[in-house]
C-alpha positions, 0 to 999 in steps of 0.5 A: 682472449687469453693473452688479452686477459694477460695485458689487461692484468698487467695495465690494470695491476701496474696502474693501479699501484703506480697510481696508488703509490704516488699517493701514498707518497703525499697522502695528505695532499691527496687528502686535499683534493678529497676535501675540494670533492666534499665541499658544499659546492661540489658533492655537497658532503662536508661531513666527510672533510674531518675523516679526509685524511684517514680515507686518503690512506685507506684509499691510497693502500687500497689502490696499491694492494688491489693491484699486487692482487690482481697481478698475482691472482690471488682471490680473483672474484672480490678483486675485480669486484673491488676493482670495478666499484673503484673505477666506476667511482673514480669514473663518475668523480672525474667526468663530474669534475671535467663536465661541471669544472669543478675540481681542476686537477683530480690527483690521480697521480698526485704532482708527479703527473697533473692531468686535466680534467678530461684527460684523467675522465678518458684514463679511468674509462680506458681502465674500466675497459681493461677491467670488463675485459678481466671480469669477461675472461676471469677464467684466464687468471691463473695465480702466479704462485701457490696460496701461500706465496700469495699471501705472502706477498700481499701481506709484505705489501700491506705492511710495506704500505703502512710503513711507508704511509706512517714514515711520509705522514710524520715526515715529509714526502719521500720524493718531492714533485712539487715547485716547491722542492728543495733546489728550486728558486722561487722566483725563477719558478714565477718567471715567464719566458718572454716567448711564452705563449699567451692565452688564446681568448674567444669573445662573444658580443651581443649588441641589439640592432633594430628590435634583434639580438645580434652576436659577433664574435671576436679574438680580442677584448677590443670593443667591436664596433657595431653601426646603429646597435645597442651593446647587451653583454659579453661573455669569454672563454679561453680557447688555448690555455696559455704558459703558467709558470710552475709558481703562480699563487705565491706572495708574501703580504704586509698589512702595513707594507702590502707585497713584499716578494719580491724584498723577501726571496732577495735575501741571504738567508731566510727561515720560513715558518709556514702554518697555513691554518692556526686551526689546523695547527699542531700545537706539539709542533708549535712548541717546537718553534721557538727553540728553531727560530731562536737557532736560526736568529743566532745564526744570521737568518731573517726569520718570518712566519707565512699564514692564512689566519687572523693577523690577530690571532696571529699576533696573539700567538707570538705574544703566548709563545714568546715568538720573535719574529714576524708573521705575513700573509699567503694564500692557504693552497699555496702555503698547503702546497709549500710543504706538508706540514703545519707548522713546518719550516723552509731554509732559503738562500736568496730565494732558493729553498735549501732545506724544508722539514716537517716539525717533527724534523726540526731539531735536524736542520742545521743553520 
């Protein structure tokens, strides 16, 4: 039991702050996937969706210290206690997740590790069972170091946290896991492989023959025929998911022009602005725009702007700022994905990202 104990300490603890590490590296995409589990449509609990950012750190730096803890035994009882109410919590969200399909990819290990639905389920039970184990044989947990090296350790570790957190969230993420990182050509991330594999697909036909429903069931969307029956409806369901390519929810649309992509990524030197919700805008870093743009102007670069928001609005916008370039059209997840500020700006050549910096970075990029 002992040295059962010991392994347990050593995955729960090294899970725990890996975990709660690669969070903390993006602890406002992390806070994305917080507000899908408040929406009206999962757990029903949009109150919470204001505050998702502050619980996304307190979470993240709680993950982390709970494992430094347990792995030097320091105050061993409310650790495991805190421990066990975590992966109970975590538990219940990611089976409700995997069960219901409703939020697709958990976070658990931000963009650094996607996990499926049930994968991430069948990670946070495999933990539970380590952390029963440490509550059984708590008794065999015996500090690494006295008291006050404990604390020691713990409080370096807190304010390391803190730090950090304060440095990525005024910044950018320290590392990037995302499609979107800088070196990666956007379009060559759309691109499928002409020997990718195609989505394998089950259909189920009812067709109501002589007075009775009969189902047939088929790997093609091809409408069977059925001799002397009436066709009643047909259902589908994706028995192997097929190649999706890293990028797959970009476009840049024109209300006048329609998807402009591909006219964009093809040129030579491009500047993004990206503020992927007006309402959600920092005006601090609003006015910090026009002095980046007027710089990236004078230097050769097409400047355009990527929103979710009011094409009115948008252009209401410029007018007030004195903006002089353009805005068009992109989906709000994949703009949020972009890059982790709003606004926040991206430098390409010929569609390849070359630099990208939050707009309290914007006086650093160099054009």
């Amino acid at each position: 039991m002992k040295y059962l104990v010991a392994l347990s300490r050593i995955i729960v603890g090294g899970l725990f702050i890996f975990s709660g590490f690669i969070k903390l590296n993006d602890p406002v995409g992390f806070s994305f996937k917080l507000t899908d589990y408040f929406a009206e449509d999962v757990l029903n609990m949009e109150f919470l969706s204001p505050y998702a950012l502050g619980l996304a750190v307190f979470i993240v730096i709680l993950e982390v210290i709970l494992g430094v803890m347990i792995l030097v035994g320091y105050f061993k009882k409310p650790v495991l206690a805190m421990l066990f109410g975590l992966i109970v919590f975590f538990t219940f969200l990611t089976f409700y997740s995997a069960y219901y399909n409703k939020v697709t990819d958990c976070g658990c290990f931000g963009d650094f590790w996607k996990l499926t639905p049930w994968e991430s389920f069948r990670k946070d039970v495999f933990l539970l069972v380590f952390i029963i184990i440490l509550i059984i044989g708590q008794k065999h947990i015996k500090p690494l170091f006295s008291n006050k090296i404990n604390l020691g350790i713990t409080v370096v570790s807190l304010l390391a946290c803190i730090l950090f957190g304060k440095h990525v969230l005024n910044h950018l993420p320290t590392f990037d896991f995302r499609p979107y990182k800088i070196s990666a050509n956007i379009m060559e991330g759309m691109s499928v492989p002409p020997d990718a594999p195609l989505p394998v697909f089950q259909y189920k036909w009812i067709f109501n023959v002589n007075g009775e429903d009969k189902e047939i069931i088929t790997n093609s969307a091809n409408y069977p025929v059925v001799e002397g029956g009436t066709y009643v409806s047909v259902t589908s369901e994706i028995l192997e998911e097929g190649y999706e390519p890293p990028i797959h929810d970009f476009s840049i649309e024109s209300i006048e022009d329609g998807d402009v992509t591909e006219a964009m990524m093809a040129e030579e030197k491009l500047a993004i602005i990206v503020m992927y919700n007006l309402d959600k805008t920092e005006e601090e870093g609003l006015l910090k725009v026009k002095e980046l743009t007027d710089r990236a102007t004078a230097a050769g670069y097409k400047v355009i702007g990527l929103s979710s928001s009011d094409p009115e609005s948008l252009k209401d916008l410029a007018t007030i700022m004195n903006y002089n370039f353009e805005f068009y059209l992109t989906d709000e997840t994949a703009l949020k994905t972009i890059i982790r500020s709003n606004p926040g700006v991206l430098k390409l050549e010929k569609g390849t990202i070359v630099d990208k910096a939050h707009y309290n970075d914007f006086e650093d990029v160099k054009f």
